[in-house]
PALUMGU-282864 format. One record per residue (C-alpha): residue in three letters; x, y, z. Coordinates in steps of 0.05 Angstrom, whole numbers, padded with zeros to 5 digits, always signed. Example, Ala and Ser with C-alpha at 12.3 -4.5 7.8 and 13.67 -1.06 7.14 Angstrom:
BEGIN
ala+00246-00090+00156 ser+00273-00021+00143 
This chain:
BEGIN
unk+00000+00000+00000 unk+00025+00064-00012 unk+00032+00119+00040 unk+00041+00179-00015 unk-00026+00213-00024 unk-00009+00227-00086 unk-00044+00153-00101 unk-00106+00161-00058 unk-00169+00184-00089 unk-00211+00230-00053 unk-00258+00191-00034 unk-00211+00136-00007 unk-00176+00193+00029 unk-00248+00217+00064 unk-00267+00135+00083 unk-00185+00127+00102 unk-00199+00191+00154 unk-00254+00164+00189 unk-00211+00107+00214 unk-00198+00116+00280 unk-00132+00086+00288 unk-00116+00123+00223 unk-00129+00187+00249 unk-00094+00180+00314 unk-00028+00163+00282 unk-00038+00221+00234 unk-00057+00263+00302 unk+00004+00242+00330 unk+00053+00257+00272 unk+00022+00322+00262 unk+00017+00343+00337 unk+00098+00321+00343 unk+00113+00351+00271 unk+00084+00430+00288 unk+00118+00420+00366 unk+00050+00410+00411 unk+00082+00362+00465 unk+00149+00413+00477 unk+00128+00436+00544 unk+00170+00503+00525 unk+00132+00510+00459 unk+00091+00573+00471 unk+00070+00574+00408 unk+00023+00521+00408 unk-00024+00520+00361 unk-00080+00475+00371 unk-00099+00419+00415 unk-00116+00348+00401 unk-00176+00362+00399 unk-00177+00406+00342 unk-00136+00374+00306 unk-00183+00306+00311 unk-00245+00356+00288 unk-00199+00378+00235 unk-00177+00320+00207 unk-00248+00283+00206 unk-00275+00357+00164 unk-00205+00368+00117 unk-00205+00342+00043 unk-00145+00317+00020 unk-00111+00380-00019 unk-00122+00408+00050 unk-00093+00358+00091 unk-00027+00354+00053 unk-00020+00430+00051 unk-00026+00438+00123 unk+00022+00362+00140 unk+00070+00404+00093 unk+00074+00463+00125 unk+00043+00502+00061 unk-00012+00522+00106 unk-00023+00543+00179 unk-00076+00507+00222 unk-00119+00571+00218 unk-00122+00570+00147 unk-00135+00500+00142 unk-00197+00505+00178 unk-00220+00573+00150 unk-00204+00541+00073 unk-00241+00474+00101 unk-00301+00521+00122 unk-00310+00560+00062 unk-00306+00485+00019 unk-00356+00457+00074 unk-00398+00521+00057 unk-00398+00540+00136 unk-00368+00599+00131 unk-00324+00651+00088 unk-00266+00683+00132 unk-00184+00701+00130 unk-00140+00687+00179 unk-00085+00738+00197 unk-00032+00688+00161 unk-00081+00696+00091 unk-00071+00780+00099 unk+00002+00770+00128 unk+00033+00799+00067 unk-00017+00857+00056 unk-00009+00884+00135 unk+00042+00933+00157 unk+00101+00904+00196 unk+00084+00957+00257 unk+00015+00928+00269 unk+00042+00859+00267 unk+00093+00879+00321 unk+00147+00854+00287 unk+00189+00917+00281 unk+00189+00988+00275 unk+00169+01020+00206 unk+00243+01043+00160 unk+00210+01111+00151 unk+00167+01164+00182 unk+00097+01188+00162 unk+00122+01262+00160 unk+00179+01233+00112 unk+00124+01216+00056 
């Protein structure tokens, strides 16, 4: 059997997902992959929990973005929303790029307002 997704059809990959022992491994791989059991990880970014309600909702483009890193945890739920027809939102990781880098708290703006 082959473990690449690139092989699984998307309906396998939905029937594959609701396998429980399926979905803990994948819990478990993704939970150590993104750092949720380092005690000093304070940037945690979702529970087992979530990522159990996430995995049983996500297609399979979705999946593999997210167990790739192509894709943070918010977006894959708001993307899995907006495909489940739930809801249409963006994350602050979607807008990232658009925001400016004082309101993200990352540094100080290069130039001045008065400087424009």
């Amino acid at each position: 059997m082959h473990s690449n997704l690139e092989f699984f059809s998307f309906e396998a990959f939905k029937r594959l997902m609701k396998n429980e022992w399926v979905q803990n491994k994948i819990a478990q791989d993704l939970l150590q992959r993104y750092g949720c059991f380092d005690k000093g990880n304070k940037n945690k970014q979702f529970s087992r929990a979530e990522i159990d309600m996430a995995l049983s909702l996500a297609d399979k483009d979705l999946y593999t973005k997210f167990r790739d890193k192509e894709i943070t945890f918010d977006q894959l739920m708001s993307k899995t929303a907006k495909k489940k027809g739930y809801a249409n939102y963006k994350v602050l990781d979607d807008i990232r790029g658009e925001l400016n880098e004082k309101i993200l708290g990352e540094q100080e703006l290069k130039y001045s307002m008065l400087d424009l």
